[in-house]
Backbone as numpy.savetxt, mean C-alpha at the origin, in Angstrom:
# Nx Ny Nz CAx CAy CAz Cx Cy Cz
20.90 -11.15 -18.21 20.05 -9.96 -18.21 20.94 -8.72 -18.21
20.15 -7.81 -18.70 21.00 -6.51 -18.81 21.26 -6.03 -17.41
22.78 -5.31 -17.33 23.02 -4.75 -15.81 22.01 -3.47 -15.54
21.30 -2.82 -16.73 20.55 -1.59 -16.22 19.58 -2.11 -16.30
19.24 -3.12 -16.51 17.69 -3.46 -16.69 17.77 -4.65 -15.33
18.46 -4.95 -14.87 18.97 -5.77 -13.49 18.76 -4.84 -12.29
19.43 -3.72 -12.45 19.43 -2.74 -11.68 17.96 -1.77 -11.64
17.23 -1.27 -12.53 15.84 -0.48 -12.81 15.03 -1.62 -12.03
14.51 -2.80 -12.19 14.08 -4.01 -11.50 14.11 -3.91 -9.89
15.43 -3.79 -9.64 15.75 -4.00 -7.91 15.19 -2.84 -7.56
15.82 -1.73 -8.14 15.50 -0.55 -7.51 14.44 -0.06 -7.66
13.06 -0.68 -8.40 11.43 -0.50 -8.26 11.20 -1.51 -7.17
11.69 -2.43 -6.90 11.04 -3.03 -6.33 11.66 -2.75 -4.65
12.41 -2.26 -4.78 12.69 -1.20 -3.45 12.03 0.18 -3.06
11.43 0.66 -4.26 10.37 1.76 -4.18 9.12 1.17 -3.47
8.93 0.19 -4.77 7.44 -0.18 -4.09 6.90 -0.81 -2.85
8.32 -1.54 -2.40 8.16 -1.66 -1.06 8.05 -1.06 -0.04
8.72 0.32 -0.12 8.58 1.66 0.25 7.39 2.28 0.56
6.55 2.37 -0.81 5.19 2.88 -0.88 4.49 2.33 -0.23
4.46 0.68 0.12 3.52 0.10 0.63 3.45 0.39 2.02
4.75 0.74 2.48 4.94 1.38 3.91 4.04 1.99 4.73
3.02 2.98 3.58 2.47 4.27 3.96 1.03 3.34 3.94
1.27 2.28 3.35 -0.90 1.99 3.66 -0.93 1.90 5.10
-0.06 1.55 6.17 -0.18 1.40 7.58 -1.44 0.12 7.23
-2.70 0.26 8.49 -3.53 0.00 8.79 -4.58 -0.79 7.78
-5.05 0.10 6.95 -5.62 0.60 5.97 -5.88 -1.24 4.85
-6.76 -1.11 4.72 -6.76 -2.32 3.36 -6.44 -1.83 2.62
-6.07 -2.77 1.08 -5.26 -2.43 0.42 -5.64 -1.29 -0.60
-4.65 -0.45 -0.78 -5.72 0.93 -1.90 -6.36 1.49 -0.72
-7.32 1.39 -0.40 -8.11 2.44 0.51 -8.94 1.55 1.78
-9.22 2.84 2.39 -10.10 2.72 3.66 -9.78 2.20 4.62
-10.39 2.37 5.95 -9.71 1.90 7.26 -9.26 0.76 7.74
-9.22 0.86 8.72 -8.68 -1.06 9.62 -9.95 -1.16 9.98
-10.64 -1.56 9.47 -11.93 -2.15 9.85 -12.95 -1.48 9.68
-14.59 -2.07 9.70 -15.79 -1.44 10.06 -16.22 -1.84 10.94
-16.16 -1.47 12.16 -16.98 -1.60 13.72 -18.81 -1.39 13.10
-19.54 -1.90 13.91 -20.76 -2.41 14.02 -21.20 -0.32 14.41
-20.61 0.57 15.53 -21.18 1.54 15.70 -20.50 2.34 14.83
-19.83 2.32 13.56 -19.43 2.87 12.81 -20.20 3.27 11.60
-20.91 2.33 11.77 -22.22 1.97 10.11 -23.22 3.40 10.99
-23.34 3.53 11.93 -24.13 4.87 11.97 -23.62 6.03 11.20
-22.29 5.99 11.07 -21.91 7.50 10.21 -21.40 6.93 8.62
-22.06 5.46 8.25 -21.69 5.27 7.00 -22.35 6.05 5.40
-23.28 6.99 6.13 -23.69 7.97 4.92 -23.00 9.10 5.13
-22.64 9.37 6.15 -21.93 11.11 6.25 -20.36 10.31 5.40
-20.14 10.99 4.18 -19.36 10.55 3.24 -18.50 11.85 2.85
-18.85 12.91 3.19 -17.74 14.46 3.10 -17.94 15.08 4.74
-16.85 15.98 4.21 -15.99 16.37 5.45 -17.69 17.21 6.35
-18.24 17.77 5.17 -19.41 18.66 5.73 -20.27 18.40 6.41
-20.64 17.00 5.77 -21.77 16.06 6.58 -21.13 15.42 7.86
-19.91 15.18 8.19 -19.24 14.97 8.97 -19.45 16.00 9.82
-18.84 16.98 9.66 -18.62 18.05 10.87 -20.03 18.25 11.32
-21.36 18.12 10.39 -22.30 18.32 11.14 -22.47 17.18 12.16
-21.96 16.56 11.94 -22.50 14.93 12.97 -21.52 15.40 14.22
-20.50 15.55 14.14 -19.65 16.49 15.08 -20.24 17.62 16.37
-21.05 18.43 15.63 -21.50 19.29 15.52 -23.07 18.86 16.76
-23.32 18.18 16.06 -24.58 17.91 16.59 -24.38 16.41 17.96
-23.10 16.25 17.81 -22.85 15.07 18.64 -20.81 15.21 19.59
-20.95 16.62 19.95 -19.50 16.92 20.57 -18.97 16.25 21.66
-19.44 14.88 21.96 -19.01 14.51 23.06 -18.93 12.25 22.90
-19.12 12.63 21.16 -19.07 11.51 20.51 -17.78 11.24 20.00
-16.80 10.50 21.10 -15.70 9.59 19.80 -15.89 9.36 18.64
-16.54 8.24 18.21 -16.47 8.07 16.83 -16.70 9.06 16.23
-17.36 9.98 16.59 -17.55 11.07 15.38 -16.50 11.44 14.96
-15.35 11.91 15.96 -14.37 12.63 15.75 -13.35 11.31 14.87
-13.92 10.42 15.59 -12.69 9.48 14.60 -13.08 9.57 13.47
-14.25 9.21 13.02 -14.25 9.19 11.41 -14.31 10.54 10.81
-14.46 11.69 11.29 -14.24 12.98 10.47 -12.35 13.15 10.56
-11.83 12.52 11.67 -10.29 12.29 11.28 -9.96 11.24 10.08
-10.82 10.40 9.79 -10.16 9.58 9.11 -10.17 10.24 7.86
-11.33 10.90 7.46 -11.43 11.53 6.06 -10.75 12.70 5.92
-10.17 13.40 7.21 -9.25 14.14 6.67 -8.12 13.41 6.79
-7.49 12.50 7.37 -6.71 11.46 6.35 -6.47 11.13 5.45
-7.48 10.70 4.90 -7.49 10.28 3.13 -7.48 11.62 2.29
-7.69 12.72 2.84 -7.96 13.56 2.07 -6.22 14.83 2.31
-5.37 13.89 2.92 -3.83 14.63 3.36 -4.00 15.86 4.26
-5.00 15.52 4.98 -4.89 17.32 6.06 -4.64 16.34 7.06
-3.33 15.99 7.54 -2.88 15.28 8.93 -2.59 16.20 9.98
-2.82 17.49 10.03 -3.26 17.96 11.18 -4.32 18.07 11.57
-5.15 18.44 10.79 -6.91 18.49 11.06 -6.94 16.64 11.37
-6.56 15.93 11.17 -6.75 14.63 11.23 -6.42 13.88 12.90
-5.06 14.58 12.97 -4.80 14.23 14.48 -5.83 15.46 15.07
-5.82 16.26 15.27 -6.57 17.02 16.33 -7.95 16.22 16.99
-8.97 15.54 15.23 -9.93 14.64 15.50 -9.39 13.93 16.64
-8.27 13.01 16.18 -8.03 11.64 17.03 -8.00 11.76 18.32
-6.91 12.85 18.61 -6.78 13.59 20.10 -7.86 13.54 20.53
-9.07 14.35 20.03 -10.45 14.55 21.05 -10.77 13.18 20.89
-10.67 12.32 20.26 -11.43 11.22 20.44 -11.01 10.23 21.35
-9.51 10.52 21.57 -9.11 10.06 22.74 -9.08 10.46 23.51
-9.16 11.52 24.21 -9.48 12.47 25.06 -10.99 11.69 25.58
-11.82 11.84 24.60 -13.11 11.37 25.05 -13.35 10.12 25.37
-12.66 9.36 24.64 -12.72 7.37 25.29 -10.97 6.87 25.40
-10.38 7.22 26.58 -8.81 6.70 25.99 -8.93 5.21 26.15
-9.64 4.56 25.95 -9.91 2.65 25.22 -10.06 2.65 24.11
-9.78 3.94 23.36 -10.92 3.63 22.01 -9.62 3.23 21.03
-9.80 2.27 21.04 -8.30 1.32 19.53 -8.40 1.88 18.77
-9.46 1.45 17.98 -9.54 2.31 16.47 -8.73 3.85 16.29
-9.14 4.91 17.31 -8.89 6.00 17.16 -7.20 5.86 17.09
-6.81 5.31 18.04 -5.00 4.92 18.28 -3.99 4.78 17.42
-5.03 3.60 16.55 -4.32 3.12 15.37 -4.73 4.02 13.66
-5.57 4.81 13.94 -5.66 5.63 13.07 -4.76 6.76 13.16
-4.92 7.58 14.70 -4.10 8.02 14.69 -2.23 7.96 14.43
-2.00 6.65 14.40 -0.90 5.83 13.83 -0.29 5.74 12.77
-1.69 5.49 11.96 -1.32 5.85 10.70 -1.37 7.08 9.96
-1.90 8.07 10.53 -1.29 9.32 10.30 0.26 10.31 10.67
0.09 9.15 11.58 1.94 9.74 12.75 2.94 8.86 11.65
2.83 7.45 10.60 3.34 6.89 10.05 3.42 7.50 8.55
2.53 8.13 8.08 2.34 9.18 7.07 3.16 10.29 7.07
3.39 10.80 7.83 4.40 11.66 8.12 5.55 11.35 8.90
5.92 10.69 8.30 7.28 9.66 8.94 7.95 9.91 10.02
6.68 9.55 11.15 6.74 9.76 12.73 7.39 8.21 13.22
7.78 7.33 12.98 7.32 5.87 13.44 7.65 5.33 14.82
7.94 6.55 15.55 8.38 6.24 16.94 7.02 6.63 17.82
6.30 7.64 16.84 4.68 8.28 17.19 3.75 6.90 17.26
4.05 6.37 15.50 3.29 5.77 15.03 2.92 4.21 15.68
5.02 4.05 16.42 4.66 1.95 17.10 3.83 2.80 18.67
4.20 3.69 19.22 3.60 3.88 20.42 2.20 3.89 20.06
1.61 4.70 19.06 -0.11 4.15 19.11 -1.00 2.88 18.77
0.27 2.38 17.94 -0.16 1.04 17.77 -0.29 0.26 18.78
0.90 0.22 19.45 1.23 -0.45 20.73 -0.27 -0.17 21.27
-0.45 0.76 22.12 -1.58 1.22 22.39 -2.95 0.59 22.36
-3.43 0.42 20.89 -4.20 0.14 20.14 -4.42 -1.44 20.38
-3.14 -1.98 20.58 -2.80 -3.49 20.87 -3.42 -4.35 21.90
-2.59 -3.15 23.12 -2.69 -2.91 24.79 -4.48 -3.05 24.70
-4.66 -2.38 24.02 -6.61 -2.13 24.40 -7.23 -3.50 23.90
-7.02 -3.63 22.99 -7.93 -4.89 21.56 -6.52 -5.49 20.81
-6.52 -6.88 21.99 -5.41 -7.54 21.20 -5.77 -8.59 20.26
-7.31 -8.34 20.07 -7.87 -9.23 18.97 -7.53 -8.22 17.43
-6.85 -7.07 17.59 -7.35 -6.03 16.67 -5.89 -6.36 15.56
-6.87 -6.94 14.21 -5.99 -7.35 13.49 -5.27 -6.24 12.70
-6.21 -5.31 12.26 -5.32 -4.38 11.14 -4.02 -3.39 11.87
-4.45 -3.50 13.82 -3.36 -2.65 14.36 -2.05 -3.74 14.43
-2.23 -4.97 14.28 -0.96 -5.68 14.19 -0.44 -5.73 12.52
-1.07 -5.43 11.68 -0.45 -5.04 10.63 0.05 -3.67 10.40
-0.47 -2.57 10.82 -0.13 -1.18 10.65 1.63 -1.09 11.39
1.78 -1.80 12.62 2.22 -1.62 13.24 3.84 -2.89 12.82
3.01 -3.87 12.16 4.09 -4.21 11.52 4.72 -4.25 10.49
3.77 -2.86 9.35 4.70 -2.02 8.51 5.74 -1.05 8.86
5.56 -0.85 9.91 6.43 0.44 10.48 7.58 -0.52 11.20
7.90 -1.31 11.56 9.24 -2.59 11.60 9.70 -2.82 10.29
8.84 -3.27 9.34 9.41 -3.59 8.35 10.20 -2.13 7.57
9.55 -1.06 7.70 10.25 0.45 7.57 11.50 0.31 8.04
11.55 -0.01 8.96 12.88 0.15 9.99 13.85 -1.38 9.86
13.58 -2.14 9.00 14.49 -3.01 8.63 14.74 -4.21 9.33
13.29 -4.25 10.38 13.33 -5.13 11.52 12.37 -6.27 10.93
12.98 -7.32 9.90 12.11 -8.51 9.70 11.23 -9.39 9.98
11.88 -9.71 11.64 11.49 -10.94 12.47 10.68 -10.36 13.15
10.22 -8.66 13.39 9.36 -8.34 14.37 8.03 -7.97 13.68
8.41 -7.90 12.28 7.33 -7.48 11.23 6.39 -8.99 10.79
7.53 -9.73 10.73 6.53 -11.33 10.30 6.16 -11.80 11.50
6.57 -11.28 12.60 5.51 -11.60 13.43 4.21 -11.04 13.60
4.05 -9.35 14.12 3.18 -8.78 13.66 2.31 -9.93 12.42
3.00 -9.71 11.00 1.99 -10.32 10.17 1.43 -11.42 10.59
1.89 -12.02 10.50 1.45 -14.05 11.35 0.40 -13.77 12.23
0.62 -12.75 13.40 -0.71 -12.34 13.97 -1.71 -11.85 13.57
-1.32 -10.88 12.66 -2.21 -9.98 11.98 -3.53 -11.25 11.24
-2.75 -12.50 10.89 -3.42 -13.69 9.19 -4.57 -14.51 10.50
-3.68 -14.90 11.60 -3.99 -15.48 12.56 -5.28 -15.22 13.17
-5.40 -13.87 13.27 -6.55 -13.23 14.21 -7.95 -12.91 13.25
-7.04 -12.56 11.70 -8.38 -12.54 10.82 -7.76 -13.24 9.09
-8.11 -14.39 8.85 -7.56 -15.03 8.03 -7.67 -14.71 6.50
-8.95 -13.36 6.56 -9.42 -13.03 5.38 -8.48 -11.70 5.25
-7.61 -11.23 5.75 -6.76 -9.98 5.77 -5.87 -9.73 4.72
-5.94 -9.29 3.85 -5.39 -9.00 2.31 -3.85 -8.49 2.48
-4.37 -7.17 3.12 -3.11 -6.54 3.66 -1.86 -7.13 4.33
-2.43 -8.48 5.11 -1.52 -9.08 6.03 -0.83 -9.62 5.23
-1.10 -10.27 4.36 -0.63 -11.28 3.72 0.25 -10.53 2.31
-0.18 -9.07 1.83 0.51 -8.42 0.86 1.78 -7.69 1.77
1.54 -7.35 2.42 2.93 -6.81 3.37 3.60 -8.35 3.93
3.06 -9.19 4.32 4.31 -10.48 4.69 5.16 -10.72 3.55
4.07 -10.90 2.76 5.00 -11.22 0.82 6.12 -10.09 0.76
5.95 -9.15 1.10 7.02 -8.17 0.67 8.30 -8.25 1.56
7.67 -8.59 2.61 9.02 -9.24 3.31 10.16 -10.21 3.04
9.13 -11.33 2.75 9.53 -12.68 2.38 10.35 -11.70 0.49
10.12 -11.00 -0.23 10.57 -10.57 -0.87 11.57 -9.93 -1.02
11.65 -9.23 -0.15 12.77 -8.41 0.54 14.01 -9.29 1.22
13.53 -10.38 1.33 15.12 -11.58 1.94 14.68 -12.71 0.88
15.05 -12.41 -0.10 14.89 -13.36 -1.61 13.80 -14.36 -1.88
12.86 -14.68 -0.64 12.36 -15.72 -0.63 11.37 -15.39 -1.61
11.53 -15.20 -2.56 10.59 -15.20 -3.81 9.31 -16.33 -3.95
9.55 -17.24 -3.75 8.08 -18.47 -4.14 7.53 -17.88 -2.72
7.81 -17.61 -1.49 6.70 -18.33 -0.31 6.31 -16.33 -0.81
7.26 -15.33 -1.06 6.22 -14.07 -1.77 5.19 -14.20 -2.05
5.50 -15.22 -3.63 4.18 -15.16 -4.50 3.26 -15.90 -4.09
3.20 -16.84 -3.46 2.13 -17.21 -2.21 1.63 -16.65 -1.93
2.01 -15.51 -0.37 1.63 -14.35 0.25 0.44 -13.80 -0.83
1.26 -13.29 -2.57 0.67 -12.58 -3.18 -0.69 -12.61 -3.85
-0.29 -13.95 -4.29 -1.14 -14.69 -4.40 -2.97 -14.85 -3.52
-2.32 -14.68 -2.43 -3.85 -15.16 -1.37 -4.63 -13.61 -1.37
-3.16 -12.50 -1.24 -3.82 -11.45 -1.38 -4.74 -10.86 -2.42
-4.16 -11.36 -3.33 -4.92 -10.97 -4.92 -6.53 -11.81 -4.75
-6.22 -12.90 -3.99 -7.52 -13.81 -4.11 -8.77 -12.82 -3.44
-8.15 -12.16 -2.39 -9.40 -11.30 -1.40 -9.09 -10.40 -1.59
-8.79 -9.61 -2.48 -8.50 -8.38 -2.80 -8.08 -7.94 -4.62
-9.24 -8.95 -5.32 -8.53 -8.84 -6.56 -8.83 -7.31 -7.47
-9.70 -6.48 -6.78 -9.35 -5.23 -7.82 -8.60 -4.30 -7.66
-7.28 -4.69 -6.50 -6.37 -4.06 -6.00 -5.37 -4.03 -7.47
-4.32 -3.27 -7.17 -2.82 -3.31 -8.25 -1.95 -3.69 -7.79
-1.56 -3.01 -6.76 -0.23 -3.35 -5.91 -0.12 -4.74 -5.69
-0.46 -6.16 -5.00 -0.60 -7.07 -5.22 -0.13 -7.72 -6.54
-1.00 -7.62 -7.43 -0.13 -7.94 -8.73 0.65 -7.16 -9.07
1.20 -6.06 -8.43 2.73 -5.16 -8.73 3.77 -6.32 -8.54
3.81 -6.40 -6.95 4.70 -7.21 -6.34 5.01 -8.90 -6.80
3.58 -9.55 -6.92 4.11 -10.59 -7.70 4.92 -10.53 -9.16
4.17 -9.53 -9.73 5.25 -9.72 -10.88 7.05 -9.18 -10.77
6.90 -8.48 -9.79 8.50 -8.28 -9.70 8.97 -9.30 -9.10
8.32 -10.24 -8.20 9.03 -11.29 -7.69 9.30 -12.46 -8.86
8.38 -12.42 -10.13 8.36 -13.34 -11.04 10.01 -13.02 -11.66
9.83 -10.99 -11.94 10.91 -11.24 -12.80 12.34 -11.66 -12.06
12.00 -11.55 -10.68 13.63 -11.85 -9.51 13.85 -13.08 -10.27
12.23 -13.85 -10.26 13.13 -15.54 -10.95 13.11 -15.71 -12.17
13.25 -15.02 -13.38 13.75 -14.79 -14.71 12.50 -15.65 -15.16
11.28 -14.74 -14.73 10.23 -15.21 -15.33 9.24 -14.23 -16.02
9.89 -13.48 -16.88 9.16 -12.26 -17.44 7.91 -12.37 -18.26
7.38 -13.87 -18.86 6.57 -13.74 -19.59 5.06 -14.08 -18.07
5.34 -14.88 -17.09 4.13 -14.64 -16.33 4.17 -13.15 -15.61
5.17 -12.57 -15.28 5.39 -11.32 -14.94 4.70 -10.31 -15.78
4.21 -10.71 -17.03 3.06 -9.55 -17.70 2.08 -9.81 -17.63
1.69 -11.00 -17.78 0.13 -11.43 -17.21 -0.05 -10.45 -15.66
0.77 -10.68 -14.85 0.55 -9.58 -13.59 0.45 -8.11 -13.72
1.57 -7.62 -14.75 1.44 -6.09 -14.90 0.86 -5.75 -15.70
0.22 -6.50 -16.72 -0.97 -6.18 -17.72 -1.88 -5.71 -16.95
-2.41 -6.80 -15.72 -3.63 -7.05 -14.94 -3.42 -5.40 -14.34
-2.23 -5.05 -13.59 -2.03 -4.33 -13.10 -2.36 -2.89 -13.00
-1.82 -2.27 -14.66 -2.27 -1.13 -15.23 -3.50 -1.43 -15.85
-4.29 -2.53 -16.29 -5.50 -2.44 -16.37 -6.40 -1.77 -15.08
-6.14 -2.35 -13.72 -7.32 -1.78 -12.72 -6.59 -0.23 -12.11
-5.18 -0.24 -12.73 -5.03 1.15 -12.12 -4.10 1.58 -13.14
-4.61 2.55 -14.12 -3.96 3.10 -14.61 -3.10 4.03 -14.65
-2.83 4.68 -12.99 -2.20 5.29 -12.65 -0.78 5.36 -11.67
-0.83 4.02 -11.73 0.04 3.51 -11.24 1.47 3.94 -11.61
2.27 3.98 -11.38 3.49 4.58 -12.26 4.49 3.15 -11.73
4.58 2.57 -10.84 5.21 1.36 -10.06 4.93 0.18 -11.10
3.18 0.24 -11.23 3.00 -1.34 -12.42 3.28 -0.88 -13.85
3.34 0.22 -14.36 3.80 0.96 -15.56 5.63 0.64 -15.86
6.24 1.24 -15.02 7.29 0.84 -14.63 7.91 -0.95 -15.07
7.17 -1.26 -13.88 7.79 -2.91 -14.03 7.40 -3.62 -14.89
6.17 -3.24 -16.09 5.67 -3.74 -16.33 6.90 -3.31 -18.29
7.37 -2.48 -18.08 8.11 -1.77 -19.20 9.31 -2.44 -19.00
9.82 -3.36 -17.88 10.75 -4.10 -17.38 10.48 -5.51 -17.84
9.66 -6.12 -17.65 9.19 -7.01 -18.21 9.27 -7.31 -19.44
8.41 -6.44 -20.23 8.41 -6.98 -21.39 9.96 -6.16 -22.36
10.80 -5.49 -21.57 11.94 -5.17 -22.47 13.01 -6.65 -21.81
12.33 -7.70 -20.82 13.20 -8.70 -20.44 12.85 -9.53 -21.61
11.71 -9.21 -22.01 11.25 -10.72 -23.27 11.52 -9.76 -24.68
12.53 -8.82 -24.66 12.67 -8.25 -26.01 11.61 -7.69 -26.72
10.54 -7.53 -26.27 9.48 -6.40 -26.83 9.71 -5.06 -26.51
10.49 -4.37 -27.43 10.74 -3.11 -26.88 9.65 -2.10 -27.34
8.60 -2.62 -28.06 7.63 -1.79 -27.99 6.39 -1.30 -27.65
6.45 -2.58 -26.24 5.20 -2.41 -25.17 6.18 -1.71 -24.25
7.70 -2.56 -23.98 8.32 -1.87 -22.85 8.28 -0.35 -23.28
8.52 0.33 -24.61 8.80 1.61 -24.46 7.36 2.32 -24.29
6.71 1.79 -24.52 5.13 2.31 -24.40 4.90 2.60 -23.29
5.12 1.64 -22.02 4.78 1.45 -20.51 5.70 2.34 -20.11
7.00 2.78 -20.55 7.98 3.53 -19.91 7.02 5.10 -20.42
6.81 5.04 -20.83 5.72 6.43 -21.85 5.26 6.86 -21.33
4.25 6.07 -20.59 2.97 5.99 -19.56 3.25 6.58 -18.40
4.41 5.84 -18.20 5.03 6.21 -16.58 5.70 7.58 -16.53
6.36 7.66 -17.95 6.93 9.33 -17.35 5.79 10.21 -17.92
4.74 10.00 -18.43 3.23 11.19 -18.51 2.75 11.25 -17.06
3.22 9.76 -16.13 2.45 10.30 -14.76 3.66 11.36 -14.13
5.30 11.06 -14.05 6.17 11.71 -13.79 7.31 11.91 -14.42
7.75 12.83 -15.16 8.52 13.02 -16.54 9.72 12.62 -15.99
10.07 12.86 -14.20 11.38 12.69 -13.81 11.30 11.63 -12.91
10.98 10.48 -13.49 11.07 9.14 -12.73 12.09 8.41 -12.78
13.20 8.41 -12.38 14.33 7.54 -13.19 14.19 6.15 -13.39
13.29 5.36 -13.37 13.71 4.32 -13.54 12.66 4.13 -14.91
11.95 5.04 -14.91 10.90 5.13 -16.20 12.10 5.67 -17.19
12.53 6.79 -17.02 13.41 7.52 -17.80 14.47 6.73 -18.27
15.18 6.20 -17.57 16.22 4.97 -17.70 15.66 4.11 -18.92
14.20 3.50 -18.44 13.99 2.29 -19.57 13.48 2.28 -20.65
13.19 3.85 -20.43 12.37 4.44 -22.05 13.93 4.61 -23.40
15.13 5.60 -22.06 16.17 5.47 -23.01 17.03 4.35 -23.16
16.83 3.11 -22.69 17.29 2.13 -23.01 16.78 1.32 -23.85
15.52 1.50 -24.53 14.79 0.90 -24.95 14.69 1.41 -26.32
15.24 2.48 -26.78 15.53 3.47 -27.83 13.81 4.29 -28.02
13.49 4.54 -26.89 11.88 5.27 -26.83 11.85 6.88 -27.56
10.93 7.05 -28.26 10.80 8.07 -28.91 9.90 9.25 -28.55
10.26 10.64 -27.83 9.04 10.87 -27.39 8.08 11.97 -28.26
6.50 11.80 -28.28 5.84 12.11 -28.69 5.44 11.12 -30.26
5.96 9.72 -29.85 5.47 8.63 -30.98 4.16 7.65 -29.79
3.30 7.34 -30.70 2.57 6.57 -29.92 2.65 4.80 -30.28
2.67 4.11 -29.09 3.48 2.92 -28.99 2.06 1.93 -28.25
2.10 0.78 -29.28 0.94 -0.32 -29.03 1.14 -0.77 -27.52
0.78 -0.54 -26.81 0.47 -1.18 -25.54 0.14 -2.52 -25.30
-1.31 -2.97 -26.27 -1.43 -3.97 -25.90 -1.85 -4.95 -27.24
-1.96 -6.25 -27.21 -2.59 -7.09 -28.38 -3.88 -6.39 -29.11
């Protein structure tokens, strides 16, 4: 294999392990560590407005404040986000959920000494609470601590066996110390309960191409930029792939893709000019 195309490979798949860092808690792509049973009361207040009125009309309600934190979460105002959490702990300090949300906002802003203390926390309260043993054992795996992260996970699969997340962050581990097959396992189960995710089939296919297996490695990143076209990670690997099976004119296409999402991506930039990519030519993507 080529040394820059050896090298663009490792070093996405050191990004994307990266990125996955930041889901904390969270299932995969979106939304919280869970739906609690008194949570479905605020499952129509769906913007910040209808929120604050529930707030508003209910100031001495935890959950309120948790879930108007969570959506300013998703929505990147992590100060308006902790302030929620605070009152909500303030108002019930048992309340897990709030802990580990707040967690993953302290992990978002690459707090992770914020982020294991609320988890911890979160733990301490509800040690049945599966997504806080995964949030909590992305932020180990951040920090390069393996054996404390596959534990976390193992608990995390253990406590709820249907957990997508658990099992897409263990794979990345097991990826991260070569173990490539028991990965695509991991990846595998995740994709099963979580198949309109991307990331999932990101990661398996980079683990395919670790084992010089580039032609199932597009079946994954095909799948990939099909449910998310915005991906720049499955765009990427997926321009890796098929310049491993000598199609340089899906790879330069996918490298195309990826620098329209960011012109200064290097590893897009790298494989577009390695690939002899032309810009402003339009390039077949697919069959």
């Amino acid at each position: 294999m080529d040394q820059g195309l050896r090298t663009g490979w490792q070093r996405l798949l050191a990004m994307a392990a990266a990125a996955v860092v930041l889901a904390g808690c969270q299932t995969l792509g979106v939304g919280g560590g869970g739906t609690d049973d008194d949570e479905l009361r605020y499952a129509a207040a769906t913007n910040l407005q209808s929120l604050s009125e529930v707030v508003q009309r209910n100031p001495n309600d935890p959950q309120a404040y948790n879930m108007r934190g969570s959506v300013y979460g998703r929505a990147g105002q992590s100060q308006e986000a902790l302030a929620d959490f605070n009152r909500a702990i303030q108002l019930d300090p048992n309340f897990a959920q709030a802990y580990a949300n707040r967690a993953l906002v302290h992990q978002k802003m690459r707090r992770p000494d914020q982020a294991l203390a609320d988890y911890n926390a979160a733990i301490r309260i509800d040690p049945s609470y599966s997504a806080a043993f995964v949030g909590r054992g992305t932020v180990y795996r951040q920090q390069g601590h393996a054996e404390q992260a596959l534990s976390d996970f193992n608990k995390a699969i253990e406590l709820k066996p249907d957990n997508a997340q658990a099992y897409h962050n263990r794979g990345l581990v097991y990826q991260a110390q070569g173990m490539h097959k028991f990965a695509i396992d991991d990846f595998t189960t995740a994709i099963g309960l979580a198949p309109n995710v991307s990331e999932p089939f990101v990661a398996r296919g980079l683990s395919y191409l670790a084992l010089n297996d580039p032609k199932t490695a597009t079946d994954d990143l095909d799948e990939a930029v099909t449910s998310d076209q915005n991906n720049i990670d499955a765009w990427v690997a997926r321009g890796q792939a098929y310049e491993q099976l000598g199609d340089k004119e899906k790879a330069a296409g996918s490298y195309a893709k990826a620098l329209n999402l960011n012109q200064n991506y290097p590893a897009a930039r790298d494989g577009f000019q390695r690939v002899g990519g032309s810009f402003g030519r339009q390039y077949q993507l697919f069959n």
